[in-house]
N, C-alpha and C positions, 0 to 999 in steps of 0.2 A: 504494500500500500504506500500512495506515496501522498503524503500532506505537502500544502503548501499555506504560509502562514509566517506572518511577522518572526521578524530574528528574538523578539524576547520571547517570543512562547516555543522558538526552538531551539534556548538555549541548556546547555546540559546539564547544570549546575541552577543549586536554587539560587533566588534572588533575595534582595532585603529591599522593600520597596515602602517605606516608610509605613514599615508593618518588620514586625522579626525576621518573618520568612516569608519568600512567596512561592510556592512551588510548579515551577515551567508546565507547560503541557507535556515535554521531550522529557524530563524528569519523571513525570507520574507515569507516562506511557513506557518509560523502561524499567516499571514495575512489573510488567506483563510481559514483557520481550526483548529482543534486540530493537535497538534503535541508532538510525546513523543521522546526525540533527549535521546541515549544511548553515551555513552563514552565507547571507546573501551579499554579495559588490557589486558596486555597479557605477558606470561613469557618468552619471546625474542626467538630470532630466524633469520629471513631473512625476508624482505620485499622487494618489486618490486616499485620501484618507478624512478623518473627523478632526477638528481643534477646537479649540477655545476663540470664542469672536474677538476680535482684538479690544482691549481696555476689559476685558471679565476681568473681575477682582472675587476671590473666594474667602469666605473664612476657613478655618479649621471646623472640620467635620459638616461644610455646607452641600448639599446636595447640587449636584449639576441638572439643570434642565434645557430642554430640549432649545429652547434658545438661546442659552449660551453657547450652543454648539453650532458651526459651522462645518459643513461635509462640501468640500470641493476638489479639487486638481491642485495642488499646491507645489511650488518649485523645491527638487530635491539637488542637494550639491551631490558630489559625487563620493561614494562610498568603501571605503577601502583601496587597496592598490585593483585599480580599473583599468588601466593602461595595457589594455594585452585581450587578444581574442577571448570570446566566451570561451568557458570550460569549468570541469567541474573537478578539485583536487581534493583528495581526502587523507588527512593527514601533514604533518609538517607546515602547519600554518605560521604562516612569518609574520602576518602581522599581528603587533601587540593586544588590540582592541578585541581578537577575534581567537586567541591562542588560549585555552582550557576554557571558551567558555560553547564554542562548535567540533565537531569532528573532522571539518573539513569546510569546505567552501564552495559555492557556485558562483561563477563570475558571468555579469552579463556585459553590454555594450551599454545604449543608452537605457534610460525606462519611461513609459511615456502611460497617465495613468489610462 
């Protein structure tokens, strides 16, 4: 089976996200099996995601709603070492950002959402 899915829920190791622990999706799933979690690169572009409307101010423990939230195309810089055709390396990750927290890496070109 092969998931695709944001590099924090495919990373290998728990996280602490202003909470003790968080525990990955690639973490909990290699409860049950082998799992090979890649880290994504890529040499920038646009990406589709949700944020925070610009000027949202939150308190501590303030609930988000739906219109603070903005869902559009947003400009992504470029992600890791991107400079080199697509491919997929597993193992011996050189970059710092990305070494014990994936098994390996997929590198794409540009990404457009």
């Amino acid at each position: 089976m092969i998931v695709l899915d944001g590099n924090l829920h495919a990373e290998i190791a728990p996280l602490s996200i202003g909470c003790p622990e968080f525990e990955t999706m690639a973490v909990r799933l290699r409860g049950y099996g082998t799992v090979l979690s890649l880290g994504m690169q890529h040499a920038g572009g646009e990406t589709w995601g949700c944020q925070l409307r610009p000027g949202t101010k939150l308190a501590l423990g303030q609930e988000v709603s739906s219109d603070m939230i903005r869902c559009a195309a947003f400009p992504a810089g470029p992600e890791g070492a991107s400079d080199g055709p697509p491919q997929i390396k597993v193992g011996g990750i050189a970059d710092h950002r990305l070494a014990g927290r994936f098994d390996g890496t997929f590198r794409l070109g540009d990404v457009t959402a």
